[in-house]
DSSP file (Angstrom, degrees, kcal/mol; ACC not computed):
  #  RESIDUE AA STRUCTURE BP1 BP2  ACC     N-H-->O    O-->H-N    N-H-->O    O-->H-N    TCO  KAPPA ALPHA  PHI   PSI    X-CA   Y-CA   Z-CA
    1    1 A X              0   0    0      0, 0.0     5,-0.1     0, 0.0     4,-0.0   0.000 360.0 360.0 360.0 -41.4    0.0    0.0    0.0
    2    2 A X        +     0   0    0      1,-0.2     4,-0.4     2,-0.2     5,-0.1   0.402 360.0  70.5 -86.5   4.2    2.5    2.5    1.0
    3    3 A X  S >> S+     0   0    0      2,-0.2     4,-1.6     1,-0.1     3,-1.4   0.862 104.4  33.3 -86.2 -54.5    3.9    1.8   -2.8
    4    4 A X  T 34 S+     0   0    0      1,-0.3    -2,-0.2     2,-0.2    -1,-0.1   0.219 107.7  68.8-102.6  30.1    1.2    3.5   -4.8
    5    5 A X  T 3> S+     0   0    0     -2,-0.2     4,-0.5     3,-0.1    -1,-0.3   0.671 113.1  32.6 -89.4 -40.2    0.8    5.9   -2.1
    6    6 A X  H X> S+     0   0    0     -3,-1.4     3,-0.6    -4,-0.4     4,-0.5   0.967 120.4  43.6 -51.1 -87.7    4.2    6.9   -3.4
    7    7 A X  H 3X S+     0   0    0     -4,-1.6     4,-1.6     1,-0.2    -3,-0.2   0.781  97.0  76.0 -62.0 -35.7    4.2    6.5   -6.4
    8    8 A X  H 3> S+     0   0    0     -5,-0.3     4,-2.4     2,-0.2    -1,-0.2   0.845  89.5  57.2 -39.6 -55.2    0.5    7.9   -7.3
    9    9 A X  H XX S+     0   0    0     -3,-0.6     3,-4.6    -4,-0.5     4,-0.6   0.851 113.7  47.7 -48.3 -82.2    1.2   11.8   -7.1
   10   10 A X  H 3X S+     0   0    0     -4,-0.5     4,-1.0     1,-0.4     5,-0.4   0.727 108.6  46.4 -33.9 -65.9    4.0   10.9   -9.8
   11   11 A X  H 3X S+     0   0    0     -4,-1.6     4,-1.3     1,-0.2    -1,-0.4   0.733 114.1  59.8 -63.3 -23.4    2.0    8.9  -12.0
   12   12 A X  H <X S+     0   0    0     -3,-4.6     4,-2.6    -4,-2.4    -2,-0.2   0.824 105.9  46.2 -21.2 -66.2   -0.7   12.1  -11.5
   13   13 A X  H  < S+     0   0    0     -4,-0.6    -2,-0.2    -5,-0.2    -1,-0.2   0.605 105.8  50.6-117.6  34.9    1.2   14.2  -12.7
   14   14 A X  H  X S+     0   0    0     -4,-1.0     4,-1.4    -3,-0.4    -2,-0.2   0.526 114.8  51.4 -77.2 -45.9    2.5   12.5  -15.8
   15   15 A X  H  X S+     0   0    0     -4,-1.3     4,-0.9    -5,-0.4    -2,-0.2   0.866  98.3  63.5 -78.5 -22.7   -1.3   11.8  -16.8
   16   16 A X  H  X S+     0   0    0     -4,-2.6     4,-1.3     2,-0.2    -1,-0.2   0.763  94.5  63.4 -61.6 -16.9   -2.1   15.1  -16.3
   17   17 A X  H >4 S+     0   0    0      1,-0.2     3,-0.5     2,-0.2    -2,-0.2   0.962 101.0  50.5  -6.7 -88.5    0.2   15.9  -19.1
   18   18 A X  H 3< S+     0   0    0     -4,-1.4    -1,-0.2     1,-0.2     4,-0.2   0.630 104.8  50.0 -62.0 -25.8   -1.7   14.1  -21.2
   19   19 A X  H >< S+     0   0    0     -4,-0.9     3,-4.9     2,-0.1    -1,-0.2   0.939  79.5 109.9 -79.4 -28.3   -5.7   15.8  -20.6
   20   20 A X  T << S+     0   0    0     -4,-1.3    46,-0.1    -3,-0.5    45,-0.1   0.018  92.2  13.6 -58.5 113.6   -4.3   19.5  -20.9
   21   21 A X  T 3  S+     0   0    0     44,-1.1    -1,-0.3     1,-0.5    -2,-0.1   0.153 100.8 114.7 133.2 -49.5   -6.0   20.1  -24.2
   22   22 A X  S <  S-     0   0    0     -3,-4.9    43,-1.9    -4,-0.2    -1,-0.5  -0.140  77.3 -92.3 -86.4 173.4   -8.3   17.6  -24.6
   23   23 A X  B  >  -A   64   0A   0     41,-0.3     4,-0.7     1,-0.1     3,-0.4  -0.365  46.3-116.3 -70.6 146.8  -12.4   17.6  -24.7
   24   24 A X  H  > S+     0   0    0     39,-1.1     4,-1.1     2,-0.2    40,-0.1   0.253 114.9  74.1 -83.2  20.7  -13.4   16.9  -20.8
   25   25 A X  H  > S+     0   0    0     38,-0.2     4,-1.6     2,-0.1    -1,-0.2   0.872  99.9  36.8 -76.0 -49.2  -14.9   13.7  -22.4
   26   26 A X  H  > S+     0   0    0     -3,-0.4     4,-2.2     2,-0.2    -2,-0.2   0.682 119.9  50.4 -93.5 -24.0  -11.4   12.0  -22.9
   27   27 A X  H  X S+     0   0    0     -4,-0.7     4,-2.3     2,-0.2    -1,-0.2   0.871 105.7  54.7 -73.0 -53.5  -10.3   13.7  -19.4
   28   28 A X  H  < S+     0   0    0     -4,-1.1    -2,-0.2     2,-0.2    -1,-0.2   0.875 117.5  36.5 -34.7 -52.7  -13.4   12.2  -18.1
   29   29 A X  H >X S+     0   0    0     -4,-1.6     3,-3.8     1,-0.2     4,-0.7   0.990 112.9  56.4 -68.8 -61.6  -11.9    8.5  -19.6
   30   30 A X  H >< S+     0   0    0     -4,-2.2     3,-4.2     1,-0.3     4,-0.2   0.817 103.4  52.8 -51.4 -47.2   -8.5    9.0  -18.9
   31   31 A X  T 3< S+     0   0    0     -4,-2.3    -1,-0.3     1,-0.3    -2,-0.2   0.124  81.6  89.9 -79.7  34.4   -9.0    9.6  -15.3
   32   32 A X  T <4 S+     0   0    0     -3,-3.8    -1,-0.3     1,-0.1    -2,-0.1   0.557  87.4  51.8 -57.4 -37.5  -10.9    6.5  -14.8
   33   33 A X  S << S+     0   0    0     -3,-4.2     2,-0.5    -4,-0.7    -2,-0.2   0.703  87.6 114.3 -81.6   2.4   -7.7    4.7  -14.0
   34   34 A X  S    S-     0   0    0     -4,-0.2     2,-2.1    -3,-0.1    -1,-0.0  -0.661  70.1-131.4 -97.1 102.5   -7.3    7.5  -11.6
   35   35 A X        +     0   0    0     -2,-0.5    16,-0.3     1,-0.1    -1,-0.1  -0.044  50.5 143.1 -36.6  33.1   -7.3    6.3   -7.3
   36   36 A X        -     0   0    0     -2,-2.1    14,-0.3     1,-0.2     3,-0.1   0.386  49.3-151.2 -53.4 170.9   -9.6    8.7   -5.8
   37   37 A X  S    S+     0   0    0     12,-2.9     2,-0.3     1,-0.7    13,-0.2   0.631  78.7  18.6-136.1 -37.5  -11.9    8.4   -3.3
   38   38 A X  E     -B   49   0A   0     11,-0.8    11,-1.4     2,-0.0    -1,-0.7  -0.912  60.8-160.0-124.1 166.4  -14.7   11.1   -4.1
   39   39 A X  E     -B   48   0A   0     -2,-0.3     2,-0.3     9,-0.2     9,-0.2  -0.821   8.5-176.1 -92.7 144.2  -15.6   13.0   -7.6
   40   40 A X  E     -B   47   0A   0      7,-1.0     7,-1.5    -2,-0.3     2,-0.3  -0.837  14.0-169.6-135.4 143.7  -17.3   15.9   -7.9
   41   41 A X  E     +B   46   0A   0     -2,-0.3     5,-0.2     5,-0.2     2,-0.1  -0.853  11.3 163.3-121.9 119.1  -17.9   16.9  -11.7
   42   42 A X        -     0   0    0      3,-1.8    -2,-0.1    -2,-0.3     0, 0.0  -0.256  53.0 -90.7-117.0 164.9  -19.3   20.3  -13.2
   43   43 A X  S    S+     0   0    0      1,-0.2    20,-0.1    -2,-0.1     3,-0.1   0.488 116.8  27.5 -65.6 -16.9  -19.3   21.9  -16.5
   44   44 A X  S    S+     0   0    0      1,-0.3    16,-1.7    18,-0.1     2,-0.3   0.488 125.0  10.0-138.4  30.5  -16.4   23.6  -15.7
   45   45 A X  E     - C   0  59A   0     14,-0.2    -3,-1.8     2,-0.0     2,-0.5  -0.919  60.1-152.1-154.1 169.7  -14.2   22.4  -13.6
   46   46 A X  E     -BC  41  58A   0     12,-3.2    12,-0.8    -2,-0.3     2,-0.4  -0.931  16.8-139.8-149.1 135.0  -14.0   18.2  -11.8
   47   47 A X  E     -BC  40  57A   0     -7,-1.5    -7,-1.0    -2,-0.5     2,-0.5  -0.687  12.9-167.9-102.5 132.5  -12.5   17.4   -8.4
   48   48 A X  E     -BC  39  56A   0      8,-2.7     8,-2.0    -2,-0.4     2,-0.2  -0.913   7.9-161.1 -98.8  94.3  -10.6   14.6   -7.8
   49   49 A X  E     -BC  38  55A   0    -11,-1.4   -12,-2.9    -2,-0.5   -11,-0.8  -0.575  16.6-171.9 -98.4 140.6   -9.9   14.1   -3.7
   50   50 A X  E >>  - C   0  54A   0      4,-0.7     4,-1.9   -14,-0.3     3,-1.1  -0.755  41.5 -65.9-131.0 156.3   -7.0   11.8   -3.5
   51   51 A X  T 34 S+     0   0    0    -16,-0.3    -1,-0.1    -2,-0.2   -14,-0.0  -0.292 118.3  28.7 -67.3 149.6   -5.6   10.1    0.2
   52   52 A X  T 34 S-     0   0    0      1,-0.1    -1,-0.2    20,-0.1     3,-0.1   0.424 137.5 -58.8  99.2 -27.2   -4.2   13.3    2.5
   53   53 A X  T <4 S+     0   0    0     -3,-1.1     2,-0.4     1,-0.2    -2,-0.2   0.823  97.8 155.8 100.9  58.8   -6.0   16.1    1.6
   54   54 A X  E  <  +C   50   0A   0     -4,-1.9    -4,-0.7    18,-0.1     2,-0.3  -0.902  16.1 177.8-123.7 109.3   -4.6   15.5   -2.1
   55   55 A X  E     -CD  49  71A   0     16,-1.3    16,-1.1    -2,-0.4     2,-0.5  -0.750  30.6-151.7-119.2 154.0   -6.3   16.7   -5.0
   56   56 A X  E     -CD  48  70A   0     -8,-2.0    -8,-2.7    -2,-0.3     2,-0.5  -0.964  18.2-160.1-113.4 132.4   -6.5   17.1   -8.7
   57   57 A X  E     -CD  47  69A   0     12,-4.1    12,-2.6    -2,-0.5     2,-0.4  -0.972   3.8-168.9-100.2 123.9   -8.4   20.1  -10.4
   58   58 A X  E     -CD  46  68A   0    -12,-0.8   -12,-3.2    -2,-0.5     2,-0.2  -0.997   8.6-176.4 -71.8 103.6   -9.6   20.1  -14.0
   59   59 A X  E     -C   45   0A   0      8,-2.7     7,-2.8    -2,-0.4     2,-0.4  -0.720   3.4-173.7 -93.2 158.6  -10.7   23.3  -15.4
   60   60 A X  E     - D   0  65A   0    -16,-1.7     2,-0.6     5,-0.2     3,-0.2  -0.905  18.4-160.6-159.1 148.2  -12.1   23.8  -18.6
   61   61 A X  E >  S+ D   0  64A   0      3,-1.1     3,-2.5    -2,-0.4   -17,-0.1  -0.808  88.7   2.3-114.8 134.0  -13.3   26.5  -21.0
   62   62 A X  T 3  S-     0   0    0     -2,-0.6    -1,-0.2     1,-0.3     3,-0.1   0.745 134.2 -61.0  60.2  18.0  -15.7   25.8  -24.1
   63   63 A X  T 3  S+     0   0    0     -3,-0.2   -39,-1.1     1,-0.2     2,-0.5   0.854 113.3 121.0  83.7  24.9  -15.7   22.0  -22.6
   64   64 A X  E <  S-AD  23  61A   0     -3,-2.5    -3,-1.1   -41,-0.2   -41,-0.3  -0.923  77.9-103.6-126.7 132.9  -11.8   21.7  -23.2
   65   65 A X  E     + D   0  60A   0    -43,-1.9   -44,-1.1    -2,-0.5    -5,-0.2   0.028  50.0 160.9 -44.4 127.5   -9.2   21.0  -20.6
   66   66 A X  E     +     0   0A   0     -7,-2.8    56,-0.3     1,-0.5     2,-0.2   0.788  64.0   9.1-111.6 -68.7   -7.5   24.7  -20.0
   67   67 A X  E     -     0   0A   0     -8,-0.2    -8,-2.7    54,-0.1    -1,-0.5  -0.818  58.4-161.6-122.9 130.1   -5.7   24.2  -16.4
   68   68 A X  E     - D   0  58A   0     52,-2.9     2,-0.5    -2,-0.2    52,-0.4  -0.951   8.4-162.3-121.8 157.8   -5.1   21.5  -14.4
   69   69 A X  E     - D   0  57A   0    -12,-2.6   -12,-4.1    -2,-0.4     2,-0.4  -0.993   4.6-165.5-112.9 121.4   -4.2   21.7  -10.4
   70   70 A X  E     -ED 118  56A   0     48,-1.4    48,-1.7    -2,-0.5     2,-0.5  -0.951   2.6-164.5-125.0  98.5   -2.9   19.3   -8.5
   71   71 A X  E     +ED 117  55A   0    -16,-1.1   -16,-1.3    -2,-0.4     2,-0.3  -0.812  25.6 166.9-176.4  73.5   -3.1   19.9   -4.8
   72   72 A X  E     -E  116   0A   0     44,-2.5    44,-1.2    -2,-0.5   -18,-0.1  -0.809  44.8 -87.7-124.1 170.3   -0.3   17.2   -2.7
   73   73 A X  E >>  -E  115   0A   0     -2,-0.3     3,-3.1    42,-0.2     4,-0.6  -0.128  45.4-118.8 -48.3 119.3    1.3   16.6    0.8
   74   74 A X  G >4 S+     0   0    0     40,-3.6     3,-0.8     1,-0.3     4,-0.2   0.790 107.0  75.5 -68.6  -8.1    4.7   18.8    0.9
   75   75 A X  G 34 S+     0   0    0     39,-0.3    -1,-0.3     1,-0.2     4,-0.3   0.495  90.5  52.6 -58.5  -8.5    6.5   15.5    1.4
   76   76 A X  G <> S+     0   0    0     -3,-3.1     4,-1.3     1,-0.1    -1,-0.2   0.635  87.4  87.0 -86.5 -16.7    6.1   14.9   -1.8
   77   77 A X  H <X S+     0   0    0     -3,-0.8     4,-2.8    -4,-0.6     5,-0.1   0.796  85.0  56.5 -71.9 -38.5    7.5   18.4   -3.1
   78   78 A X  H  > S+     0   0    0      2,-0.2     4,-3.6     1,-0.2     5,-0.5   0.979 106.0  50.4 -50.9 -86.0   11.0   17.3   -3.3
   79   79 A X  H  > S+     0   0    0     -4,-0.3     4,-2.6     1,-0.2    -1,-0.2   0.829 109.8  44.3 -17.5 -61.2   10.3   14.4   -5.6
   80   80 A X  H  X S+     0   0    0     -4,-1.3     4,-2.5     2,-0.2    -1,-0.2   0.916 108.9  59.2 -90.9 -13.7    8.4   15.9   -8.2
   81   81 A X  H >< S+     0   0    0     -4,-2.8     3,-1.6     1,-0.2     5,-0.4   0.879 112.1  44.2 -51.3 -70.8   11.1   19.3   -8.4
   82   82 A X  H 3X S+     0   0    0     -4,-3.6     4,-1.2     1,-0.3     5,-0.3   0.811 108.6  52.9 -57.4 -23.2   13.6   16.8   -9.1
   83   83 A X  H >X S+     0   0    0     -4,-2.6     4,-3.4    -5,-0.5     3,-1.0   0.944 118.6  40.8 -33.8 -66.5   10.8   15.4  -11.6
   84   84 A X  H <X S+     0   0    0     -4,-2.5     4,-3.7    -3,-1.6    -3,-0.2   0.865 109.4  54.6 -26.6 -90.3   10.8   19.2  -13.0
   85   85 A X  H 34 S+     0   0    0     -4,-0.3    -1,-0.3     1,-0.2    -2,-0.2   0.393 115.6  42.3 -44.1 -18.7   14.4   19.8  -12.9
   86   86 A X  H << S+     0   0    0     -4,-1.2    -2,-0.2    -3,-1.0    -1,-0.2   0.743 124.7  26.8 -94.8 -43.6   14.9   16.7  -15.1
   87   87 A X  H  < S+     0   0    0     -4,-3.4    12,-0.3    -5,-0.3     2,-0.2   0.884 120.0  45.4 -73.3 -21.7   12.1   16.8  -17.7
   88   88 A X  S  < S-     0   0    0     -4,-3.7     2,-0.4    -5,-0.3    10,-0.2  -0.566  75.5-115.0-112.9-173.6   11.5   20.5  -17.9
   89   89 A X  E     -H   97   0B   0      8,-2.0     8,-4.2    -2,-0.2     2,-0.4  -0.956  25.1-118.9-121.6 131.1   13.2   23.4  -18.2
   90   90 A X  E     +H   96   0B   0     -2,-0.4     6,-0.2     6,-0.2     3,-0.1  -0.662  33.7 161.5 -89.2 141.4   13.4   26.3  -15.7
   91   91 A X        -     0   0    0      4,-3.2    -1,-0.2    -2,-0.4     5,-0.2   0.089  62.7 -10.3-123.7  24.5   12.3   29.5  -16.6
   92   92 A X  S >  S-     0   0    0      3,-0.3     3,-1.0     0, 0.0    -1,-0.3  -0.572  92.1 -40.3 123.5 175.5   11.9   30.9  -13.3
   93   93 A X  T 3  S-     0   0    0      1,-0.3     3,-0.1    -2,-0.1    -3,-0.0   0.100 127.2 -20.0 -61.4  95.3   11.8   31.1   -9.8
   94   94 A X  T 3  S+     0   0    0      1,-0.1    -1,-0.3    12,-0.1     2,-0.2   0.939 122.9 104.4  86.8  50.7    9.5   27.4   -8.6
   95   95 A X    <   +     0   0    0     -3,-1.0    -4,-3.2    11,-0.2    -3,-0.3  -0.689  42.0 159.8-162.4 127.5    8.1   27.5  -13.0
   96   96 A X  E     -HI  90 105B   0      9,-1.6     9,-0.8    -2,-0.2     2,-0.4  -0.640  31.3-115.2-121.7 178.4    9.3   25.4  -15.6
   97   97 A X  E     -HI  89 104B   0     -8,-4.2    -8,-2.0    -2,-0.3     2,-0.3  -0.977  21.1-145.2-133.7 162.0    8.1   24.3  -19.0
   98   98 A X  E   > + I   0 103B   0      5,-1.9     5,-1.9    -2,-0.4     4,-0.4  -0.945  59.4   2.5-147.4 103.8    7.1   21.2  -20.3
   99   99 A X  T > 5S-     0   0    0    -12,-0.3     3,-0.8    -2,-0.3    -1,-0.1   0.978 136.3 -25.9  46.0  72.2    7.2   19.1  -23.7
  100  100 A X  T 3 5S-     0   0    0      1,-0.2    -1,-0.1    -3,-0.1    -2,-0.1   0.872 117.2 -61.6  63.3  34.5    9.1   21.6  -25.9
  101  101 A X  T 3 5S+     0   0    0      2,-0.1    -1,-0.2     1,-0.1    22,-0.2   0.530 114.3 114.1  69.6  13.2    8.1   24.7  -23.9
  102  102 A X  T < 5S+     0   0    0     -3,-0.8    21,-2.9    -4,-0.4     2,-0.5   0.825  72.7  46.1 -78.5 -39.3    4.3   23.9  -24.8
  103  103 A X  E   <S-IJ  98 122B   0     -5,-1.9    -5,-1.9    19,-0.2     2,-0.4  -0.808  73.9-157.6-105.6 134.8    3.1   23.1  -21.1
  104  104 A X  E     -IJ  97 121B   0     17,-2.9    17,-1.7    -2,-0.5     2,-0.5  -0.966   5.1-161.9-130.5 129.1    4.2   25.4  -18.5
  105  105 A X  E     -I   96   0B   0     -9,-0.8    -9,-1.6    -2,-0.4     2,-0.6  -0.916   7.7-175.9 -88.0  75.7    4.3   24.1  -14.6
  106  106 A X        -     0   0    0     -2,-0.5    13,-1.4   -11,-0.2     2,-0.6  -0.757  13.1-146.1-112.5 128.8    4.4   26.5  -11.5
  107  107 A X  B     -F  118   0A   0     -2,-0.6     2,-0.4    11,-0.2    11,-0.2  -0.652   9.2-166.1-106.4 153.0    4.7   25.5   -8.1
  108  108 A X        -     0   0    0      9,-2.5     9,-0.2    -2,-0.6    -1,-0.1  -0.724  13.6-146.2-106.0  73.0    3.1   27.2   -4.9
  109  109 A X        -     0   0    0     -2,-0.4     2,-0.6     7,-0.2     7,-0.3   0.052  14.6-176.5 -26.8 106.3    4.2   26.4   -1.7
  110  110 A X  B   > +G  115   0A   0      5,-1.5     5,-0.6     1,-0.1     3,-0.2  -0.968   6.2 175.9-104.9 108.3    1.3   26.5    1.1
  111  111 A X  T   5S+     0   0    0     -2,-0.6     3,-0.4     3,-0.2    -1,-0.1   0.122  74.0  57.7 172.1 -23.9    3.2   25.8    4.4
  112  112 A X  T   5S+     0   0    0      1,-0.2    -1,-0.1     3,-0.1    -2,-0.0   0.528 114.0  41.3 -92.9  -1.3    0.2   26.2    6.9
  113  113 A X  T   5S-     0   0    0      2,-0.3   -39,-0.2    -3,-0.2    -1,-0.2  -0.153 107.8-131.3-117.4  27.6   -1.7   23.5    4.9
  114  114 A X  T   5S+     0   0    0     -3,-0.4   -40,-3.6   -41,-0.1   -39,-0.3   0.597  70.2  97.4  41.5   9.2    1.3   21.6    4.7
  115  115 A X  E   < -EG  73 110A   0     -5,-0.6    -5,-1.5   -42,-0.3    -2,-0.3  -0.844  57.4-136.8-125.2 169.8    0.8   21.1    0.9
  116  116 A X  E     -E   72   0A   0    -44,-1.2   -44,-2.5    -7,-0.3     2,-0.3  -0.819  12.1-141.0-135.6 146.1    1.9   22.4   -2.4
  117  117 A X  E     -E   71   0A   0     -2,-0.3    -9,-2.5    -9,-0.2     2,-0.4  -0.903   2.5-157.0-122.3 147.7    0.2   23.0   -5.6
  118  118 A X  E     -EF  70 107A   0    -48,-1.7   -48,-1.4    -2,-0.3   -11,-0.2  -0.920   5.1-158.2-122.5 113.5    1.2   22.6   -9.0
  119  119 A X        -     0   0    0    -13,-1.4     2,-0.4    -2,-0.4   -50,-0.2  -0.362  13.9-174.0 -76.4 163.7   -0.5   24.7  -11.8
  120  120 A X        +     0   0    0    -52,-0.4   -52,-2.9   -15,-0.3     2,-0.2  -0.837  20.9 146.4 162.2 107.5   -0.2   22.8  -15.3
  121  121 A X  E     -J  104   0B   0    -17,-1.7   -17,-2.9    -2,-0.4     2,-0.3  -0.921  49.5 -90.6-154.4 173.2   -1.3   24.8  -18.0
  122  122 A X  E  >  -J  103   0B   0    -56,-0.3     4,-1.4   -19,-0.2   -19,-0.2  -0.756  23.4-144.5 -90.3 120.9   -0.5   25.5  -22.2
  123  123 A X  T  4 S+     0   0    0    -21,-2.9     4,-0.4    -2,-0.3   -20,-0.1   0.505 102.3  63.5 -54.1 -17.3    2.0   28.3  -22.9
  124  124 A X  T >> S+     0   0    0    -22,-0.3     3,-1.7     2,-0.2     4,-1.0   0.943 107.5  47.1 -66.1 -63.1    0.0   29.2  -26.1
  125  125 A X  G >4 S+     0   0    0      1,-0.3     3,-2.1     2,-0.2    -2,-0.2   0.931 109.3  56.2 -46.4 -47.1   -3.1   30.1  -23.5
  126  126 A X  G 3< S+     0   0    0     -4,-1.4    -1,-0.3     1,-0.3    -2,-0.2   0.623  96.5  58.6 -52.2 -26.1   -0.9   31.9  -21.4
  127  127 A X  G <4        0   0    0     -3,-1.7    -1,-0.3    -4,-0.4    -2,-0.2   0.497 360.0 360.0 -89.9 -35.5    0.1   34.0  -23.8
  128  128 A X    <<        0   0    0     -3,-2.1    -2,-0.2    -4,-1.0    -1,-0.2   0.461 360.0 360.0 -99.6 360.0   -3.7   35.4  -24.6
Protein backbone atom coordinates (compact mmCIF):
# COMPACT_ATOMS: atom_id res chain seq x y z
CA UNK A 1 0.00 0.00 0.00
CA UNK A 2 2.53 2.47 1.01
CA UNK A 3 3.91 1.84 -2.78
CA UNK A 4 1.15 3.52 -4.78
CA UNK A 5 0.79 5.87 -2.13
CA UNK A 6 4.16 6.94 -3.36
CA UNK A 7 4.21 6.46 -6.37
CA UNK A 8 0.51 7.92 -7.34
CA UNK A 9 1.16 11.81 -7.12
CA UNK A 10 3.97 10.91 -9.85
CA UNK A 11 1.97 8.91 -11.99
CA UNK A 12 -0.72 12.09 -11.52
CA UNK A 13 1.18 14.16 -12.67
CA UNK A 14 2.55 12.51 -15.83
CA UNK A 15 -1.27 11.78 -16.80
CA UNK A 16 -2.11 15.10 -16.28
CA UNK A 17 0.20 15.85 -19.10
CA UNK A 18 -1.70 14.14 -21.24
CA UNK A 19 -5.74 15.75 -20.58
CA UNK A 20 -4.33 19.53 -20.93
CA UNK A 21 -5.99 20.10 -24.15
CA UNK A 22 -8.27 17.57 -24.56
CA UNK A 23 -12.39 17.58 -24.74
CA UNK A 24 -13.45 16.95 -20.82
CA UNK A 25 -14.93 13.66 -22.44
CA UNK A 26 -11.36 12.03 -22.89
CA UNK A 27 -10.27 13.67 -19.41
CA UNK A 28 -13.38 12.18 -18.07
CA UNK A 29 -11.91 8.47 -19.56
CA UNK A 30 -8.48 8.99 -18.88
CA UNK A 31 -9.04 9.60 -15.28
CA UNK A 32 -10.95 6.48 -14.76
CA UNK A 33 -7.69 4.73 -13.96
CA UNK A 34 -7.26 7.48 -11.64
CA UNK A 35 -7.26 6.34 -7.32
CA UNK A 36 -9.63 8.75 -5.76
CA UNK A 37 -11.86 8.42 -3.30
CA UNK A 38 -14.66 11.10 -4.15
CA UNK A 39 -15.55 13.04 -7.61
CA UNK A 40 -17.31 15.89 -7.86
CA UNK A 41 -17.90 16.91 -11.73
CA UNK A 42 -19.33 20.29 -13.19
CA UNK A 43 -19.35 21.94 -16.48
CA UNK A 44 -16.40 23.56 -15.71
CA UNK A 45 -14.22 22.36 -13.64
CA UNK A 46 -14.05 18.23 -11.79
CA UNK A 47 -12.47 17.44 -8.44
CA UNK A 48 -10.57 14.61 -7.81
CA UNK A 49 -9.89 14.10 -3.69
CA UNK A 50 -6.98 11.81 -3.50
CA UNK A 51 -5.59 10.08 0.18
CA UNK A 52 -4.18 13.27 2.50
CA UNK A 53 -6.01 16.12 1.56
CA UNK A 54 -4.60 15.46 -2.08
CA UNK A 55 -6.34 16.68 -5.01
CA UNK A 56 -6.53 17.09 -8.66
CA UNK A 57 -8.39 20.07 -10.41
CA UNK A 58 -9.61 20.15 -13.99
CA UNK A 59 -10.72 23.30 -15.37
CA UNK A 60 -12.10 23.79 -18.59
CA UNK A 61 -13.27 26.50 -21.03
CA UNK A 62 -15.74 25.81 -24.12
CA UNK A 63 -15.72 22.00 -22.62
CA UNK A 64 -11.80 21.68 -23.17
CA UNK A 65 -9.21 21.00 -20.59
CA UNK A 66 -7.53 24.68 -20.04
CA UNK A 67 -5.67 24.25 -16.38
CA UNK A 68 -5.14 21.53 -14.44
CA UNK A 69 -4.21 21.73 -10.37
CA UNK A 70 -2.86 19.30 -8.45
CA UNK A 71 -3.07 19.87 -4.77
CA UNK A 72 -0.34 17.19 -2.68
CA UNK A 73 1.30 16.58 0.83
CA UNK A 74 4.68 18.77 0.93
CA UNK A 75 6.53 15.52 1.38
CA UNK A 76 6.06 14.89 -1.85
CA UNK A 77 7.54 18.38 -3.12
CA UNK A 78 10.97 17.31 -3.26
CA UNK A 79 10.27 14.41 -5.61
CA UNK A 80 8.39 15.93 -8.21
CA UNK A 81 11.06 19.34 -8.40
CA UNK A 82 13.61 16.83 -9.15
CA UNK A 83 10.78 15.36 -11.58
CA UNK A 84 10.77 19.17 -12.96
CA UNK A 85 14.45 19.84 -12.94
CA UNK A 86 14.91 16.66 -15.14
CA UNK A 87 12.14 16.76 -17.71
CA UNK A 88 11.49 20.49 -17.94
CA UNK A 89 13.19 23.42 -18.18
CA UNK A 90 13.41 26.31 -15.71
CA UNK A 91 12.26 29.54 -16.65
CA UNK A 92 11.94 30.89 -13.26
CA UNK A 93 11.80 31.12 -9.82
CA UNK A 94 9.47 27.35 -8.64
CA UNK A 95 8.11 27.54 -13.00
CA UNK A 96 9.34 25.39 -15.60
CA UNK A 97 8.10 24.34 -18.99
CA UNK A 98 7.08 21.23 -20.32
CA UNK A 99 7.15 19.13 -23.70
CA UNK A 100 9.12 21.57 -25.88
CA UNK A 101 8.08 24.65 -23.90
CA UNK A 102 4.30 23.92 -24.84
CA UNK A 103 3.11 23.12 -21.06
CA UNK A 104 4.19 25.41 -18.46
CA UNK A 105 4.30 24.09 -14.59
CA UNK A 106 4.41 26.49 -11.53
CA UNK A 107 4.72 25.50 -8.13
CA UNK A 108 3.12 27.21 -4.94
CA UNK A 109 4.21 26.40 -1.67
CA UNK A 110 1.33 26.51 1.12
CA UNK A 111 3.20 25.77 4.41
CA UNK A 112 0.16 26.23 6.85
CA UNK A 113 -1.71 23.48 4.88
CA UNK A 114 1.28 21.62 4.70
CA UNK A 115 0.84 21.06 0.87
CA UNK A 116 1.91 22.35 -2.45
CA UNK A 117 0.23 23.04 -5.58
CA UNK A 118 1.15 22.60 -8.98
CA UNK A 119 -0.52 24.72 -11.78
CA UNK A 120 -0.15 22.84 -15.27
CA UNK A 121 -1.35 24.84 -18.05
CA UNK A 122 -0.47 25.53 -22.22
CA UNK A 123 1.96 28.30 -22.87
CA UNK A 124 -0.03 29.23 -26.13
CA UNK A 125 -3.12 30.09 -23.45
CA UNK A 126 -0.88 31.91 -21.39
CA UNK A 127 0.09 34.00 -23.84
CA UNK A 128 -3.67 35.40 -24.59
Amino acid sequence: MIIVIVMAPCYLMAQNFEALGKPKEDVRRLSKSMLYITKTETDTCDVYSLLGEMKVLFFYKAGICSKIENVFLLSYKDSFVAALNHEGNLIGENTWTIDDGAIKVRLTTVEEKNQFILDISSVAQNAH
